[in-house]
N, C-alpha and C positions, 0 to 999 in steps of 0.2 A: 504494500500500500504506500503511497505517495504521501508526501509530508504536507498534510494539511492542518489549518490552525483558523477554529472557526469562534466569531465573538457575537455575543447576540448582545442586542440591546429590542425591547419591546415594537414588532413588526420589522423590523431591520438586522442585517447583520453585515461582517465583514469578513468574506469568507479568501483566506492566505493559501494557496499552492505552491510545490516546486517548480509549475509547468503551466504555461500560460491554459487553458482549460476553459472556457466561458463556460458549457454545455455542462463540464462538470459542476461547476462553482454552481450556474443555475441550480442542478438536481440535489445538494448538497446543501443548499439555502432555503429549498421547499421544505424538505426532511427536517434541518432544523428550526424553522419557522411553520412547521405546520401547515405550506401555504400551496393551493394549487397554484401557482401564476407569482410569479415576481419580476423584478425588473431591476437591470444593473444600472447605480446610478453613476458611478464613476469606477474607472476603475486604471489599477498601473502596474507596470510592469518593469524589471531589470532588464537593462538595457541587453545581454547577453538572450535572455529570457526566459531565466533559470528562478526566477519569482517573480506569481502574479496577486494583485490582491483587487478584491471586489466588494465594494460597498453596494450591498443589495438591500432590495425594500418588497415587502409585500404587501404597504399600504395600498390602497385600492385609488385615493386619487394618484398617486406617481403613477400607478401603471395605466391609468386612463389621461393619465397627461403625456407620458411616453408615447398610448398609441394613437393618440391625435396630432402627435407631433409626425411621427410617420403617414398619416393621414395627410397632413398639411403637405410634409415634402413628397405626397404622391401626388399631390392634385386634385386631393379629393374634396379640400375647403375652400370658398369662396368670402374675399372681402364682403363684410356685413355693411349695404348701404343703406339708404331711407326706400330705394324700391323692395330690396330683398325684404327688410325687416315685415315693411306693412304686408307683403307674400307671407309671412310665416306666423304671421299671429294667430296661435292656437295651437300650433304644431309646435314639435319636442325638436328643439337644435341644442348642438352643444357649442361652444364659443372657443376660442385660443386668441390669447394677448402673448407678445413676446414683451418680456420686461427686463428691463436693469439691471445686470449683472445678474441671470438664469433667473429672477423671479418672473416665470410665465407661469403665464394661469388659466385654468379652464371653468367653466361653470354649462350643466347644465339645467334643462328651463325647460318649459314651456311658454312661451311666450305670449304675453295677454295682451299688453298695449306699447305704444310709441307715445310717448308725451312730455309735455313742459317740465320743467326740471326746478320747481322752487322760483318759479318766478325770473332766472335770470335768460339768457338766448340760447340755452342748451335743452335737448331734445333725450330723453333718456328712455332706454327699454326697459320694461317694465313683467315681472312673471306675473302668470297670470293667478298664483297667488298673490298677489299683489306687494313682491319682493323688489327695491330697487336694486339692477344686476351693479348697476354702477358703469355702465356701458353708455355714454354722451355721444351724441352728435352737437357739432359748433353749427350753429347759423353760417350756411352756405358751404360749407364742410360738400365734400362727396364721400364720404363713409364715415362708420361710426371709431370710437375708439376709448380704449378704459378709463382711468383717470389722470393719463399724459396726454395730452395733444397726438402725441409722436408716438405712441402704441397703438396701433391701428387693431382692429378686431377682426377675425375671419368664425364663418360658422360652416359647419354643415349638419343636415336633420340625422335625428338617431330614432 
């Protein structure tokens, strides 16, 4: 058996090989997290490549932000603008913002309404619980976007 060296922390762990391994590290990180499905959040290697080490997670949003992220660089989401939005009110989408040093984020919704935002020129999506997503359009904007100007939002329906 191969020199493995595994550390748990609640939903997470950090799972140490002599041998770069993904597949393994995965199967090895289920067993000790109890988890069907995880997802590596980073992970590094000796440059020879005689030690690998993988910070996995089997929280449930990482690995639905992981496969929307894949989602996104398949093509499979669309910029969220004022046409798409008023299209989907009612229906289940889920959202991705790219943020700031890795904080991206996802949410999803059904979506109830498009509206005024507290009075000032911002336009906000709204669940139709009647949750504010925090997802703005600016007056004269062509797509919506989170709480930077400059993080634009994409969705696609689930």
């Amino acid at each position: 058996m191969e020199n493995v060296r595994l550390s748990i922390i609640p939903n997470r762990c950090v799972v140490s090989l002599s041998m770069h391994n993904v597949e393994q590290a995965k199967e090895l990180a289920k067993k000790a997290l109890n988890a069907t499905e995880v997802v590596i959040l980073e992970s590094s290697r000796k440059m020879d490549g005689t030690q690998a080490e993988y910070f996995i997670s089997a929280e449930q949003y990482e690995i639905d932000l992981a496969k929307t992220k894949v989602a996104f660089r398949n093509e499979e989401m669309k910029l969220l603008t004022p046409e798409a939005a008023q299209s989907l009110i009612g229906k289940k989408i889920r959202t991705l913002y790219f943020g700031h040093g890795g904080q991206d984020g996802i949410d999803t919704f059904v979506l109830g309404y498009v509206g005024f935002y507290k009075g000032d020129n911002r336009t906000a999506i709204v669940t139709a619980d009647d949750r504010n997503t925090c997802i703005f359009l600016e007056k004269g904007a062509d797509a919506f976007h989170c709480t930077d100007t400059d993080r634009d939002v994409y969705y696609m329906e689930v």
